[in-house]
Legacy VTK file of the C-alpha trace (Angstrom):
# vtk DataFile Version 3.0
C-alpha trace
ASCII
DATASET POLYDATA
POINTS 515 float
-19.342 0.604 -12.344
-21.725 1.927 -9.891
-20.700 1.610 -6.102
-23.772 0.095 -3.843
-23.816 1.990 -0.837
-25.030 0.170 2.339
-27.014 1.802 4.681
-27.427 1.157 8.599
-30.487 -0.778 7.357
-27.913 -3.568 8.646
-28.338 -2.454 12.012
-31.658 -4.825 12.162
-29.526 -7.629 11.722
-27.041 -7.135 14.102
-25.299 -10.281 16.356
-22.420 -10.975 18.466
-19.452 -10.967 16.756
-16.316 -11.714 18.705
-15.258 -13.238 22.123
-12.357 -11.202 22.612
-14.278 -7.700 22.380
-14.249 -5.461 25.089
-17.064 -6.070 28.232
-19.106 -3.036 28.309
-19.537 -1.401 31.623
-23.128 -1.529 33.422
-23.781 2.179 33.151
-22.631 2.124 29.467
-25.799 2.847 28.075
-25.712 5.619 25.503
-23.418 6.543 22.671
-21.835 9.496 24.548
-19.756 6.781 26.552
-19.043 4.809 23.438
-17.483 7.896 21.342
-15.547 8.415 24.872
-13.520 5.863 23.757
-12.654 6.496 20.535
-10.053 9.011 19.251
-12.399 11.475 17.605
-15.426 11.679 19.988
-17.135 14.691 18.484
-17.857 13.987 15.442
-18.815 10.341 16.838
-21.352 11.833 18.744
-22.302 14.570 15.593
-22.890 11.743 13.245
-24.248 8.807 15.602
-26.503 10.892 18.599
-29.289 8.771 18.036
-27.786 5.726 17.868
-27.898 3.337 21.152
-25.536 0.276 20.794
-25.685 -2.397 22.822
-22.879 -4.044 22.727
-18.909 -3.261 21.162
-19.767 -5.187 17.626
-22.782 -2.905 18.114
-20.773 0.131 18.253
-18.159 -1.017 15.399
-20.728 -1.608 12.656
-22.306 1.401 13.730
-19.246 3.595 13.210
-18.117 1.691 9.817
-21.657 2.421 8.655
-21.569 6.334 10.008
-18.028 6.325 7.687
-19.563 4.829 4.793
-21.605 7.424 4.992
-19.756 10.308 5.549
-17.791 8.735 2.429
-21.062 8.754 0.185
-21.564 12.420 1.150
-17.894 13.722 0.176
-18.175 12.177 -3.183
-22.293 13.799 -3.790
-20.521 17.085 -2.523
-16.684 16.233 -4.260
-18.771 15.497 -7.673
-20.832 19.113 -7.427
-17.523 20.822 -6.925
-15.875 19.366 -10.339
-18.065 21.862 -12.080
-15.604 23.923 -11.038
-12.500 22.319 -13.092
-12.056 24.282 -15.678
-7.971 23.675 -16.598
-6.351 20.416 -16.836
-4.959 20.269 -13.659
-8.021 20.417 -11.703
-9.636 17.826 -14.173
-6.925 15.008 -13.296
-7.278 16.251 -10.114
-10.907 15.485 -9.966
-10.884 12.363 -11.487
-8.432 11.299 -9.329
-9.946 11.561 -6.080
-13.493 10.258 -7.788
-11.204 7.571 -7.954
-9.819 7.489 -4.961
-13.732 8.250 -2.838
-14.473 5.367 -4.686
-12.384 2.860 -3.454
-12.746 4.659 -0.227
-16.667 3.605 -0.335
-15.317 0.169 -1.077
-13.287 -0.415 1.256
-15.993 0.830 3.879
-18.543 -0.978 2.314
-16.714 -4.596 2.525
-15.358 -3.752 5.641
-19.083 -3.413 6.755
-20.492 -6.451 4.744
-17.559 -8.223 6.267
-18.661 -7.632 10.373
-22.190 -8.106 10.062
-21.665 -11.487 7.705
-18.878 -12.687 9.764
-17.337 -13.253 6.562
-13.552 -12.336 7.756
-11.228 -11.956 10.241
-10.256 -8.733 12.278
-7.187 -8.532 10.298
-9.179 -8.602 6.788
-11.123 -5.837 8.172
-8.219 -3.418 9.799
-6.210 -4.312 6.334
-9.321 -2.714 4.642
-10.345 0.295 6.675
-6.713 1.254 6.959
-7.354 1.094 3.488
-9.596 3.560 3.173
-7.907 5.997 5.048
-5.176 6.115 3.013
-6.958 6.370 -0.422
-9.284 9.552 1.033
-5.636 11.152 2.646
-4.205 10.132 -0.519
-6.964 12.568 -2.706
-5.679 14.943 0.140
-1.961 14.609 -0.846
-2.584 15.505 -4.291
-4.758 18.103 -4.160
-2.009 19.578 -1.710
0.822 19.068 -4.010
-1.264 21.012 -7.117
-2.134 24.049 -4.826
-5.725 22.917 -5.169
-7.300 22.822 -1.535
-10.602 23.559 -2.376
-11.345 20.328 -4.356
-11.097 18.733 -1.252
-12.884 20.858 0.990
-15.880 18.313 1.233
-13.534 15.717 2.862
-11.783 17.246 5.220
-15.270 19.261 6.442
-16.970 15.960 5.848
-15.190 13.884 9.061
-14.582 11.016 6.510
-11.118 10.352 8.019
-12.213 10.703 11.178
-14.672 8.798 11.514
-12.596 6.065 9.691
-10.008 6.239 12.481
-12.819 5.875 15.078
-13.742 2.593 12.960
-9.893 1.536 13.267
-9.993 1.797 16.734
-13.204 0.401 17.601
-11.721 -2.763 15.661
-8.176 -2.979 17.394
-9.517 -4.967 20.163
-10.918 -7.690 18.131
-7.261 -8.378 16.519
-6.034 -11.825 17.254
-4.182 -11.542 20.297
-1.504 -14.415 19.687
0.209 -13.768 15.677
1.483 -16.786 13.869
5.404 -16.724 15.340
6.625 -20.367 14.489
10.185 -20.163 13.161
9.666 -21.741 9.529
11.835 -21.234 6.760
12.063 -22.813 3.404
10.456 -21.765 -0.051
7.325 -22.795 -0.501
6.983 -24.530 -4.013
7.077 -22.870 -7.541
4.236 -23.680 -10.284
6.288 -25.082 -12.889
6.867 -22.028 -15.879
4.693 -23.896 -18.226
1.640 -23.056 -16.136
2.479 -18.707 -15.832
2.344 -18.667 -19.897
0.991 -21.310 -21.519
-2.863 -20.549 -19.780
-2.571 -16.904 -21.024
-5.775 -15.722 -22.085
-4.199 -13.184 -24.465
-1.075 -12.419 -25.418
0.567 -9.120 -26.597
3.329 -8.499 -28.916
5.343 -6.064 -30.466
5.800 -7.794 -33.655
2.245 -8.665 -34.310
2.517 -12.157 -32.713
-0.100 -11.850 -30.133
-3.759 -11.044 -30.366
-3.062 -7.478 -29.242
0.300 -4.641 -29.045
-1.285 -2.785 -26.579
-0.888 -3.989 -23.075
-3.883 -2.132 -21.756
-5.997 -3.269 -24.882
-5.353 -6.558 -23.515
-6.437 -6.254 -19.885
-9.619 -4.577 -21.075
-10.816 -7.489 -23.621
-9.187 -10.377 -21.178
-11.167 -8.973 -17.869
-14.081 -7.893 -19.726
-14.631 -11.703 -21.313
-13.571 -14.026 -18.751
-15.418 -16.911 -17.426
-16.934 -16.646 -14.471
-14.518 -15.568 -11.678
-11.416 -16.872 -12.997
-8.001 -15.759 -13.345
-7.140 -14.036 -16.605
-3.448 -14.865 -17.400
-1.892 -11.712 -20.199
1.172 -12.905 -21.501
3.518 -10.027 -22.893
6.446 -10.954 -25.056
9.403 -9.621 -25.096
9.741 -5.729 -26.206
9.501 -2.280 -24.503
6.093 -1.282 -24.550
5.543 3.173 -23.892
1.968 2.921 -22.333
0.593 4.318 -18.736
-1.236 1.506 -17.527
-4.541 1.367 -15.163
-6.050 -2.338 -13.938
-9.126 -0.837 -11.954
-10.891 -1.991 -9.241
-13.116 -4.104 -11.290
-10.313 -5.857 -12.661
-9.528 -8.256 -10.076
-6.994 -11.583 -10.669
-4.937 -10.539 -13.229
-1.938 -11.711 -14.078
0.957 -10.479 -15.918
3.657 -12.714 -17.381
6.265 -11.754 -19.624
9.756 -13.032 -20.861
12.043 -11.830 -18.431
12.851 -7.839 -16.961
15.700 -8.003 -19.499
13.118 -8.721 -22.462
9.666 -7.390 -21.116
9.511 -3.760 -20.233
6.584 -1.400 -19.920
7.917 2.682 -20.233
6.525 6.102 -19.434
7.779 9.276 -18.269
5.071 11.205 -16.387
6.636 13.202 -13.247
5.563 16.165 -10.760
7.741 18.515 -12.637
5.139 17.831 -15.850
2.315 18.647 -13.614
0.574 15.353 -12.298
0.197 14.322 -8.933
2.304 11.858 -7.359
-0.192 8.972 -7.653
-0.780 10.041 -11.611
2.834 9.664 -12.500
3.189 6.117 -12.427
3.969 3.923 -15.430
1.630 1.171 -14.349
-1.316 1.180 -11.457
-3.515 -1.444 -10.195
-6.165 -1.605 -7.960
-7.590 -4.914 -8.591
-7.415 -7.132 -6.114
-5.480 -10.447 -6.374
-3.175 -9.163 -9.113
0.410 -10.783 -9.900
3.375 -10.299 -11.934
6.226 -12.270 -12.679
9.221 -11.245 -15.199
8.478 -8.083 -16.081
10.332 -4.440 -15.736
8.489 -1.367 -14.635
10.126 1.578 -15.378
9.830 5.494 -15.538
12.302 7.099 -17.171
11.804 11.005 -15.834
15.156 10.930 -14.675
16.522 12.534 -11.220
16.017 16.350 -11.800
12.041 15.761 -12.583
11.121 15.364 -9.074
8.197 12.181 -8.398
8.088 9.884 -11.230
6.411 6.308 -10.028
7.461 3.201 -11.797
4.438 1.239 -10.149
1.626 1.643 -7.615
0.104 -0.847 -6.171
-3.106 -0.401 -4.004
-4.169 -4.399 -5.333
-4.684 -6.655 -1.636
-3.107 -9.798 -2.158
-1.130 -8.873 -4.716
2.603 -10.648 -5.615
5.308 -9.246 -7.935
7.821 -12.082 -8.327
10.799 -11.619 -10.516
10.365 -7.979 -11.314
12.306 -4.660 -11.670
11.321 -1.765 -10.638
13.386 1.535 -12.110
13.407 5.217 -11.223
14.790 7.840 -9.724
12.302 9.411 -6.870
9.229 7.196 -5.694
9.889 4.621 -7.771
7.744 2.330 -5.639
4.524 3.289 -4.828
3.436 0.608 -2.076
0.177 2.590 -1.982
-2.580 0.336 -0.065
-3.144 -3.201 1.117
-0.888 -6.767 1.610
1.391 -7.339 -0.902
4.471 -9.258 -1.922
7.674 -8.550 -3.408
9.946 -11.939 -4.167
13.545 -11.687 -6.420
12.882 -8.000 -7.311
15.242 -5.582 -8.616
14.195 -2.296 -6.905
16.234 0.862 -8.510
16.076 4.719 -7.452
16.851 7.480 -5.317
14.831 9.514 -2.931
11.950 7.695 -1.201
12.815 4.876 -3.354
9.839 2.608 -1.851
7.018 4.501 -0.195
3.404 4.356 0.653
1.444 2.814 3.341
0.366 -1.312 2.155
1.250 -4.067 4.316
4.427 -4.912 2.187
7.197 -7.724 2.667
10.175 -7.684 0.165
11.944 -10.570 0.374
15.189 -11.493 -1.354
15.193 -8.886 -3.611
18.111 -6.325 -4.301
17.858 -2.683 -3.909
20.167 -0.587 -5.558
20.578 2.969 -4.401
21.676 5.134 -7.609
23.438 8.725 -8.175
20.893 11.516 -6.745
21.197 15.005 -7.917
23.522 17.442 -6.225
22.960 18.108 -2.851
20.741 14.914 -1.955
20.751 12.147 -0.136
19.379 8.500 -0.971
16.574 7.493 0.719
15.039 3.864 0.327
12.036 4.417 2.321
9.536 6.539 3.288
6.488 4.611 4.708
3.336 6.342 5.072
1.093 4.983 8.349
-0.999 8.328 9.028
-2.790 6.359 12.362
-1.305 4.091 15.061
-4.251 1.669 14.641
-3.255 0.976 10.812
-2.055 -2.809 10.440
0.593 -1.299 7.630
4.689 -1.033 7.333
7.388 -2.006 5.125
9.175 -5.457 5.915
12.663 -5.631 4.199
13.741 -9.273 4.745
16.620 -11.340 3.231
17.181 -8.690 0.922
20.393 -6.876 0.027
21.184 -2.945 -0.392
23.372 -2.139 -2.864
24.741 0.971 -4.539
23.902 1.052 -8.233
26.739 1.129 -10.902
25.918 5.378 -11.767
26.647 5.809 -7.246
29.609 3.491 -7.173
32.098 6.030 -8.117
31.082 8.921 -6.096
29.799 6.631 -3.242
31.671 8.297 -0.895
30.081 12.021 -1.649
26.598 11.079 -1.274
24.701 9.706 2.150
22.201 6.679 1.910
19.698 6.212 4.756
17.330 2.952 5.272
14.401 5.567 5.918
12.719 8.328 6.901
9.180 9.325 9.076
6.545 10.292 5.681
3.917 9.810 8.077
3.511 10.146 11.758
3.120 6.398 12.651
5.724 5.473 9.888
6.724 2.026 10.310
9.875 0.266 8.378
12.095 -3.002 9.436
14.861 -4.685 8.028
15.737 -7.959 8.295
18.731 -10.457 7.670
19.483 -8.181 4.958
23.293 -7.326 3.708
23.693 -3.614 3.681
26.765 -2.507 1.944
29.053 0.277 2.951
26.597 2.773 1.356
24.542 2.548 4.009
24.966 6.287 6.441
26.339 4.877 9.833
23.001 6.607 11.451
21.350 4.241 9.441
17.711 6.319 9.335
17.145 10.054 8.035
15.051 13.184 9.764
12.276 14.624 7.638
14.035 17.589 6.779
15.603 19.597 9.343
12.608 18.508 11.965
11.774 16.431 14.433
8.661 15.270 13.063
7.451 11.809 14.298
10.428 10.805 15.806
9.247 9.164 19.018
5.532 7.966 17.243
7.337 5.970 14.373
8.626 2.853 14.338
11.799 1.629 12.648
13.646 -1.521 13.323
16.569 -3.787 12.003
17.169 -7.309 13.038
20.143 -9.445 12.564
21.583 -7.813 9.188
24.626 -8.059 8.134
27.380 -6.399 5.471
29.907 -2.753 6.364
26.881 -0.741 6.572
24.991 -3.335 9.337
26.410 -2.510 12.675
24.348 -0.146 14.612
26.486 0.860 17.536
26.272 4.796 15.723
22.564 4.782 14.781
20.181 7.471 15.606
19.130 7.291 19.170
15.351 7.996 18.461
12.631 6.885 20.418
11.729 5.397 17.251
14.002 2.930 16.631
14.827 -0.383 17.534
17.598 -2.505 17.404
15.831 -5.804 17.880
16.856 -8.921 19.524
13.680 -10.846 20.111
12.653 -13.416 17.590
9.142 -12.735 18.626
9.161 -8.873 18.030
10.845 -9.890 14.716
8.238 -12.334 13.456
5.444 -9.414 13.234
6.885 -8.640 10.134
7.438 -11.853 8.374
5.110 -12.994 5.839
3.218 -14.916 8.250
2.113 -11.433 10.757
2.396 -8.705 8.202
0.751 -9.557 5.637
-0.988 -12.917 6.684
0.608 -15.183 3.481
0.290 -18.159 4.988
-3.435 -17.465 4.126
-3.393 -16.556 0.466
0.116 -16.933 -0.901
-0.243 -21.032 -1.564
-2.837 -20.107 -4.051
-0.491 -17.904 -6.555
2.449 -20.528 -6.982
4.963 -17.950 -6.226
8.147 -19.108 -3.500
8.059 -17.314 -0.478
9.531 -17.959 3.024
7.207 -17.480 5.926
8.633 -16.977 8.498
12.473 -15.433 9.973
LINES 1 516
515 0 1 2 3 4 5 6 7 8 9 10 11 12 13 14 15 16 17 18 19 20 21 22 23 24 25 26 27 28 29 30 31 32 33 34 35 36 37 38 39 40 41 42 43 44 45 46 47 48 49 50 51 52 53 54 55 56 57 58 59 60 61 62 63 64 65 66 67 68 69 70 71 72 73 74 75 76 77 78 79 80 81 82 83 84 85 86 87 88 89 90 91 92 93 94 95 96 97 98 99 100 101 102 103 104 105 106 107 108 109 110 111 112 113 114 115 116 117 118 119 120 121 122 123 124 125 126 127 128 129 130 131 132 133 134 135 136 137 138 139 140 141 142 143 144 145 146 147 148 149 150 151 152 153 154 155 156 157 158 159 160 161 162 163 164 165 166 167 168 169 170 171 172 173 174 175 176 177 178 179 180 181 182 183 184 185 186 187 188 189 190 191 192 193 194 195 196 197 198 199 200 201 202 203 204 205 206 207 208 209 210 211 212 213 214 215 216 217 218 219 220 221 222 223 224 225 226 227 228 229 230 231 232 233 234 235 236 237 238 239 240 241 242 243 244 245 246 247 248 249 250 251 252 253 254 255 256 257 258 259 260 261 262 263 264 265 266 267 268 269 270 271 272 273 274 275 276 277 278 279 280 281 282 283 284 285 286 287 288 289 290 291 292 293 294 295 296 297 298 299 300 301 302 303 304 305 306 307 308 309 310 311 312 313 314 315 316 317 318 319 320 321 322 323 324 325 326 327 328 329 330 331 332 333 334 335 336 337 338 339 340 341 342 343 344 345 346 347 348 349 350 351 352 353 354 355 356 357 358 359 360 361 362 363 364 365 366 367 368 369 370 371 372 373 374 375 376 377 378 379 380 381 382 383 384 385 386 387 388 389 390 391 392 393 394 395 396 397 398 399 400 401 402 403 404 405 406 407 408 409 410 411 412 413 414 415 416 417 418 419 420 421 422 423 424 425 426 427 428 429 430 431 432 433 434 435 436 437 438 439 440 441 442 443 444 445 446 447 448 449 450 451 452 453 454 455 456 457 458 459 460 461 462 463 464 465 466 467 468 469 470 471 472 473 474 475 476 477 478 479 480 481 482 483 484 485 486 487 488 489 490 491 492 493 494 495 496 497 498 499 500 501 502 503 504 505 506 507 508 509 510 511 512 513 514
């Protein structure tokens, strides 16, 4: 599907916005002063010299526009350059970040839509630009990992991230000053089961039961029919099913039901040690926004000495996995993009277990840390927040960290750590959790032998509990914080994260809100 581009044609149309923006000084009157405050100002005042704004939701849509098109220029100069693909690894690679530009241009393009239409809050819009960021830094990673720099040249030239993080920051000030911090508890009510299967709009089967066998087959003719903007419901019966599955952009408010993670299991075994990119090895994507899951095992059976092999990735906004299992050995969570939810999961693996850079809260789900290879050291997260201005981190709450049966007998020979800094800004807490004695006494790992992001990240843990809880030995990093407030806590409950109180109602699934 074709991506409509928007252009600063919008800038005719522009109003006041917020209350809480910035005052502009008297003698702010061209767009030198305004790219003064941002974090990039030269390519602020490059791409926006003859621009005059007026006012700071002036200045905002201005810049979101200037990265939309900066955006629409890496992909017209991204697409000349796939010419150039002439093996298999540049090909993926290409496709990939098409991909990946794409929902970049999105992102941008909503985010813009959003501001002038006063359509959403500052939130909605920081949730999407950051985004954006990650999907172009993302196309960056992999072309990185494959040795393939060239392919993207045009973005890094281009001052699409840039200008991106300029947009972040010109939006910071408009974020609600006061977050949602009332102490509730309790599980919000469960649709009945009746309603998650019975509705389905297909169903697959093994045996021949169900309209389709293929899972994928299913999504396509289910999103591709549906009424209107409804849900499609895909019910998958019990059976392992070997497929790599995509649900796009386009495919918005799917959902996935199947019989159980004992019964319903979807398979593959791509890994960086075959030759795809991190983001290409997993099992099952989705991009779609609004997508949920319930009783179903994603797993990726590369095995430890095959380097990153994703079980799931997940760049879907408003997306819920309830009652799920996730299996693998390296990344086996891909938390790519965007607010999601993770309720009574089973989350199995080794090194950078869960990683990426969404707004994600699991909550009272078990994590089992399993045997590494020789010589390594478990690691359950590795968050990715590239920019300080990005509304993302991983929330860990009521959960419990476990070692899996394969690490309970050599335990004691191999070191488990909550975390470690993928990203400059990283940012990981955990919450009235049990850690078992598996958990390192320093409780949060270097990135390699350096020192890398040590004072910029942010990693906190907050009444937990269990032989690997206490923190009077943790690392003494800038970094980290041993929290006591209730109020510092609650920005990384369901209700601050990733805003549930808004949008989780809607999907039937239990969730607490708050500590």
């Amino acid at each position: 599907m074709a991506t409509t581009i928007i252009l600063p044609i919008f800038f005719l149309y522009l109003t006041s916005w917020h209350e809480a923006a910035a005052q502009v000084p008297d003698n702010a009157t061209n767009i030198e002063w305004w790219c003064s405050t941002t974090p990039h100002p030269h390519p602020c005042n490059h791409h926006m010299n003859q621009l005059h704004p007026k006012s700071h939701h002036d200045f905002l849509t201005m810049t979101v526009a200037a990265a939309l098109e900066r955006a629409a220029a890496a992909k017209t100069l991204a697409i000349e350059l796939s010419s150039t693909a002439d093996t298999a690894s540049k090909k993926m690679l290409q496709r990939e970040c098409k991909d990946l530009i794409d929902n970049t241009i999105l992102q941008l393009n909503t985010t813009l839509q959003s501001i002038i239409m006063k359509a959403s809050a500052a939130h909605d819009a920081q949730t999407w630009l950051s985004a954006a960021l990650t999907s172009i830094e993302t196309c960056v990673s992999g072309s990185r990992q494959l040795s393939l720099p060239n392919f993207t040249s045009p973005i890094l030239t281009g001052n699409v991230s840039e200008m991106i993080r300029n947009s972040l920051a010109a939006n910071a000030p408009l974020l609600e000053k006061s977050s949602d911090r009332r102490m509730l508890g309790g599980e919000r009510k469960l649709l009945q089961d009746y309603v998650w299967a019975s509705r389905a709009n297909v169903t697959v089967s093994k045996d021949g039961s169900g309209q389709f066998m293929s899972i994928q087959e299913a999504i396509n003719y289910a999103t591709a029919n549906r009424l209107g903007k409804k849900r499609v419901i895909v019910y998958v019966k019990k059976g392992v099913y070997e497929e790599n599955i995509l649900i796009n952009r386009t495919m918005t408010k799917v959902m996935l039901v199947g019989d159980g993670v004992r019964n319903t299991i979807i398979t593959s075994n791509r890994s960086s040690s075959a030759g795809f990119t991190t983001y290409s090895t997993a099992t099952f994507g989705v991009d779609g926004n609004g997508f949920i899951a319930r009783g179903i095992t994603f797993r990726n059976t590369a095995g430890a000495e095959n380097g990153q092999a994703v079980a799931l990735r997940s760049a879907s906004d408003l997306s819920v996995f309830y009652a799920c299992s996730f299996e693998g050995y390296q990344d086996t969570l891909f938390a790519q993009a965007q607010r999601q939810l993770y309720k009574s999961c089973y989350i199995y693996g080794t090194v950078d277990v869960i990683f990426g850079n969404a707004a994600v809260v699991i909550q009272n789900s078990i994590i089992y840390a399993r045997k590494p290879l020789v010589g390594q050291a478990n690691i359950i997260t590795a968050q990715g927040r590239g920019d300080p201005y990005q509304n993302t981190g991983i929330s860990i709450h009521n959960c419990r960290i476990l070692a899996a049966p394969d690490l309970k007998p050599v335990v004691e020979s191999v070191k488990t750590y909550l975390g470690r800094p993928w990203q400059e800004y990283s940012r990981t807490v955990v919450m009235k959790s049990y850690l078992d004695d598996l958990v390192d006494p320093e409780g949060w790992s270097k990135w390699g032998d350096s020192d890398f992001a040590l004072d910029t990240l942010y990693y906190g843990e907050y009444r937990n509990f269990g032989p690997g809880a206490l923190t009077e030995n943790r690392v003494n990093w800038t970094g980290y914080h041993d929290i006591n407030d209730t109020d510092e806590a609650a920005q990384f409950t369901v209700a601050n994260l990733i805003f549930g109180r808004q949008w989780l109602p809607a999907t039937g699934v239990p969730f607490t809100v708050g500590l």
